[in-house]
N, C-alpha and C positions, 0 to 999 in steps of 0.2 A: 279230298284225299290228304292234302298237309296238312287240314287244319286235324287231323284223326293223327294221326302222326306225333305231333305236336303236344298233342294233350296225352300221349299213351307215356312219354319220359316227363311230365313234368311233374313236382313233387309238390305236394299238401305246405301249407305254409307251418304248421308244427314240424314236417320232418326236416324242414329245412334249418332250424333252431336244434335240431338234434345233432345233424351232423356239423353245424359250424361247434358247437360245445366240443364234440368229439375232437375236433383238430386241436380247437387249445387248449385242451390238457395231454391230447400227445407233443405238442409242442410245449409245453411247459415239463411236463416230463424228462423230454430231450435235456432242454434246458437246466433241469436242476441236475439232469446225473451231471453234466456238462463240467458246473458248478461244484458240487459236494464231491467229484472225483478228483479235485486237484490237495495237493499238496497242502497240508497246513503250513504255516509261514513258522511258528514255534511245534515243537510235539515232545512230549517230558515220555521214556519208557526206563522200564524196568525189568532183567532178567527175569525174576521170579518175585511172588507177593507173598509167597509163606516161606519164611526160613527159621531156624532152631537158635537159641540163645546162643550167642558169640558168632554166625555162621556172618560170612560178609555177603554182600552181592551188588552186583553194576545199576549205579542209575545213572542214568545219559538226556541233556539235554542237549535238540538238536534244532537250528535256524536253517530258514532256506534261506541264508542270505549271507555275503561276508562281508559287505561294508556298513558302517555305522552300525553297526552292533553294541549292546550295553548288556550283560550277561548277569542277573542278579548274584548276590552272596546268600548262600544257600544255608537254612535253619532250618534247623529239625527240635521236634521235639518226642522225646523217648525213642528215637532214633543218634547214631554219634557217627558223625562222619570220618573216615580212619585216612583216606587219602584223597590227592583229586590230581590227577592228571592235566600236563598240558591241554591247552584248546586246538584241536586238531582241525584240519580244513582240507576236508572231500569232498568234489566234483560242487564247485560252489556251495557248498555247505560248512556250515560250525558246529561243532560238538567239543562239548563239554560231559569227561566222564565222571563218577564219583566214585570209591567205593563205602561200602557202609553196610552199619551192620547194627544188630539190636543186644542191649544186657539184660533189658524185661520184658517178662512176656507179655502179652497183649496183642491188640491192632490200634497202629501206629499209620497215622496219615501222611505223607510228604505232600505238603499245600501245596498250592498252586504256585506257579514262580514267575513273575515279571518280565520279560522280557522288553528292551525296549529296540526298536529298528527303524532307523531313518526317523527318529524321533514319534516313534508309533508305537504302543505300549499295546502287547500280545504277552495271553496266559496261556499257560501251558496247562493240563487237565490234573487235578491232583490223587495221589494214586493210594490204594489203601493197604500196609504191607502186616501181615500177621508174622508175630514172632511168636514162637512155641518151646517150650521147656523139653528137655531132655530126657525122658523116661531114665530112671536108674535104679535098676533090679540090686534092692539091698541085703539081700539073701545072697548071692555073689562078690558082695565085700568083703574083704576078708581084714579082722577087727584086730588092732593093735592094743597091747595094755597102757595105761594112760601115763605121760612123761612130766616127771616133776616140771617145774619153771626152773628156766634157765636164767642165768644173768647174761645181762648186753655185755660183749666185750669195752675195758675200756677204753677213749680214745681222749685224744688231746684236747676235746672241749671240757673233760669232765675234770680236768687238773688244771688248766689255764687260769683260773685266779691264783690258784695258790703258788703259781710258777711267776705270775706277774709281781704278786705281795710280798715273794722271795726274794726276783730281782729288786723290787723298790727299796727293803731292808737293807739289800745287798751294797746298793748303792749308797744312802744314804749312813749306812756303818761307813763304807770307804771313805765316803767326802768328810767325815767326824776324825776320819785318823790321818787324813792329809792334812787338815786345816788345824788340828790342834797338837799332832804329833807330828809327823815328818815336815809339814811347814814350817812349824815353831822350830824345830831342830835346825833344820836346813838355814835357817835367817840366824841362828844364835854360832852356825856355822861357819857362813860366810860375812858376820859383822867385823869389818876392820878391824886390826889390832892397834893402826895406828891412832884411835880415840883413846884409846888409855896411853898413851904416848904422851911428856909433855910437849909441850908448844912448841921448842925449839927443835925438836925429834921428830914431830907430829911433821913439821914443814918442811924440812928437811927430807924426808921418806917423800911427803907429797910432790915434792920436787925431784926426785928421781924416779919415781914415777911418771908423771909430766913428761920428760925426757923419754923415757920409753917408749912410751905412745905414738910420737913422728908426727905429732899433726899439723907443726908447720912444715916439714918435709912432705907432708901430701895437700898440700895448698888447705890447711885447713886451720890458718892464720886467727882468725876472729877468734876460733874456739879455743887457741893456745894460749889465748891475750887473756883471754878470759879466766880460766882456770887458774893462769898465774896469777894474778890481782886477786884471785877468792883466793888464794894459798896466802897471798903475806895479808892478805884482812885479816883472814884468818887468824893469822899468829898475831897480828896487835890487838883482836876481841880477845882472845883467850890470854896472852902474855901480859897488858897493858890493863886488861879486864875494863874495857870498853868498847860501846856497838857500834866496832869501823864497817860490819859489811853493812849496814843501815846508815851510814855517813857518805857523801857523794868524794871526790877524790879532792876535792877543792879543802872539803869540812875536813878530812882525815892531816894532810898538811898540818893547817893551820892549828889542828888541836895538836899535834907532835912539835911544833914549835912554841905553843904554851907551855907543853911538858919540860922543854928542853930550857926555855929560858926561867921556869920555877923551878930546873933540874932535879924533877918528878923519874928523869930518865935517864939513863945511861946515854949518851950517843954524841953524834957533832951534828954539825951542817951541813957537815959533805952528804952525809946518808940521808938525812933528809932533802936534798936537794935530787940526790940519786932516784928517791922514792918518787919524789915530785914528777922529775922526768917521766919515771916510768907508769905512773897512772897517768899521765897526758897522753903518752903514747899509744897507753891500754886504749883510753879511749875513743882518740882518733882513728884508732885501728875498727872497734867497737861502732862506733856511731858515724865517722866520716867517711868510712869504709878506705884509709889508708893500709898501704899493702910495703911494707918494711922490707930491708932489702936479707939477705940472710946472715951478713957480719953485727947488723943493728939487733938481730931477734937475740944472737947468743948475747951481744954485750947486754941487753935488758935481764937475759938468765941471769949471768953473772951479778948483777946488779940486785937483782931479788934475792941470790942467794945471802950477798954481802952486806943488804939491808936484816936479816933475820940473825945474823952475827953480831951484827952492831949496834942492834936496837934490844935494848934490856932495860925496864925497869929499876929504880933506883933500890937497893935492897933496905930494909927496915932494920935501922938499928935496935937494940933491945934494951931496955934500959939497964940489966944486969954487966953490958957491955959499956955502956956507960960509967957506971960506978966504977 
C-alpha cells in the first residue's frame, strides 16, 4: 500500500526540469523588475520636444545624489541656451535647470551630458527636440509703400579726427606765438636797464639793489659776499677792460698794483688795500664758511662802494690836447 502511494506523486524526470526552469525565471523576473525599478543615478528631461522658432522651453538635469557631484558645461548645437538657473537641491537630489530655445528650424539633438559622481562617470539619455517655423498668412499683411534710406545720425566717432587734428594745430599755433612772440617780448621786457648803464652807474644801482634784498639780515651771508665781489669784478672787467671775474682775488690785487705803479690808473693804496681786505673776506666767508659779525658786513659795503669811486682808469690824452 506505501509503495502505490508513493509512485502515484512522484514526477517523470523531464517534468522535474520543467518546473525547476519555471522557478528561475520567475525568480529572475522578480529580480530584474527589482533592478530596472530603481532610480537612475543621472536622468536629462525636457518639458516639450516640438516648439516653434524663438519659443523657449525647460531642460533639467537631475542626480540622485549631492555629494561629489561634477555637473557638465552644457553645448548645443542649433539649439542656444538663453538662461540657466542656480543648482537646486531636493530631497537628496541635484538639479540643474536650463532654459533654451531654437532660431532654425529643424530637429536638434541635446547629446548626452557627462556626468560625473563620486568619481563615476554616468550619461544621461540624449533627447531629440524639433523646432518648427511659424505659419504666416501673407494675405493678412497689410503692405507699407517703400521708405527711401535714411542716413545714421551723427555721433562723435565720425568727427573725432578732425577735432583731434584741430586741437594739435591749435596747440602747436599757440606754442609758435609763445616762443616767438610773447616770449621774445616778455625777455626784451624784462632785460635790465642797468647793461646799458656805464660801469660806474651799472655798480652803483647793483649795489643798491644788493641792499634791498636783506640777505645778510636773513642769515644768508655766503650769497651777500658773493654777489658783492661779482658787482666790483664786475666794474674792473668792464671799467679797466680786463677779465677780473675769470682772475682769482690774489691775480686781481696784484694786477691793480701793476696798474697803479705804471699809473695805467686812477687810485692810491689805501683802495687797493681796502679791496684786498675785502676779497679775503669774500672769500673766507665763501669757502672757509666764516660768518662776519653785522658792524664788519656794512663796513665791507661801504668799502665796495668807495672802491668803485676811487678806482678809474687813467684817461687818454689826445694828441690835439697835446699840441
Amino acid at each position: 500500500m506505501h509503495k502505490k502511494v508513493q509512485a502515484k506523486y512522484s514526477f517523470p524526470f523531464g517534468k522535474r526540469i520543467e518546473v525547476r526552469g519555471f522557478l528561475f525565471f520567475f525568480i529572475f523576473l522578480i529580480f530584474s523588475h527589482t533592478v530596472f525599478s530603481q532610480n537612475p543615478m543621472v536622468k536629462a528631461q525636457v518639458e516639450t520636444s516640438s516648439i516653434k522658432i524663438g519659443e523657449q522651453f525647460n531642460f533639467r538635469i537631475s542626480v540622485n545624489e549631492i555629494e561629489n557631484v561634477i555637473l557638465p558645461k552644457l553645448e548645443l548645437k542649433g539649439l542656444e541656451i538663453i538662461d540657466s538657473a542656480k543648482i537646486d537641491t531636493l530631497r537628496n537630489m541635484l538639479i540643474q535647470k536650463y532654459i533654451i530655445t531654437g532660431f532654425d528650424s529643424g530637429a536638434f539633438y541635446i547629446p548626452q551630458q557627462q556626468v560625473f559622481v563620486k568619481n563615476q562617470a554616468y550619461l544621461t539619455d540624449s533627447l531629440l527636440i524639433k523646432v518648427a517655423t511659424v505659419a504666416i498668412d501673407t494675405t493678412k499683411i497689410k503692405k507699407y509703400p517703400i521708405k527711401t534710406i535714411k542716413k545714421e545720425p551723427y555721433v562723435f566717432d565720425d568727427f573725432k579726427i578732425y577735432i583731434y587734428l584741430l586741437i594739435a594745430a591749435l596747440l602747436i599755433i599757440g606754442f609758435w606765438l609763445y616762443y616767438f612772440v610773447i616770449r621774445k617780448r616778455k625777455i626784451e621786457e624784462e632785460e635790465p636797464t642797468y647793461k646799458l648803464l656805464p660801469p660806474f652807474e651799472e655798480a652803483i644801482y647793483k649795489l643798491n639793489e644788493l641792499d634791498e634784498k636783506l640777505l645778510w639780515q636773513n642769515n644768508k651771508v655766503k650769497e651777500y659776499y658773493s654777489e658783492l665781489t661779482d658787482i666790483i669784478r664786475g666794474y674792473i672787467e668792464r671799467e679797466l677792460k680786463v677779465p677780473a671775474l675769470e682772475k682769482t682775488s690774489d691775480e686781481i690785487i696784484d694786477m691793480l698794483k701793476d696798474f697803479h705803479d705804471s699809473e695805467a690808473i686812477q687810485t692810491n693804496k689805501e683802495t687797493i688795500n681796502k679791496l684786498k681786505d675785502l676779497l679775503r673776506e669774500a672769500d673766507l666767508v665763501k669757502f672757509a664758511k666764516s660768518k662776519p659779525l653785522a658792524p664788519e658786513i656794512e663796513e665791507d659795503r661801504k668799502d665796495a662802494e668807495e672802491v668803485v669811486h676811487n678806482l678809474k682808469p687813467k684817461p687818454v690824452i689826445k694828441n690835439d690836447e697835446l699840441e
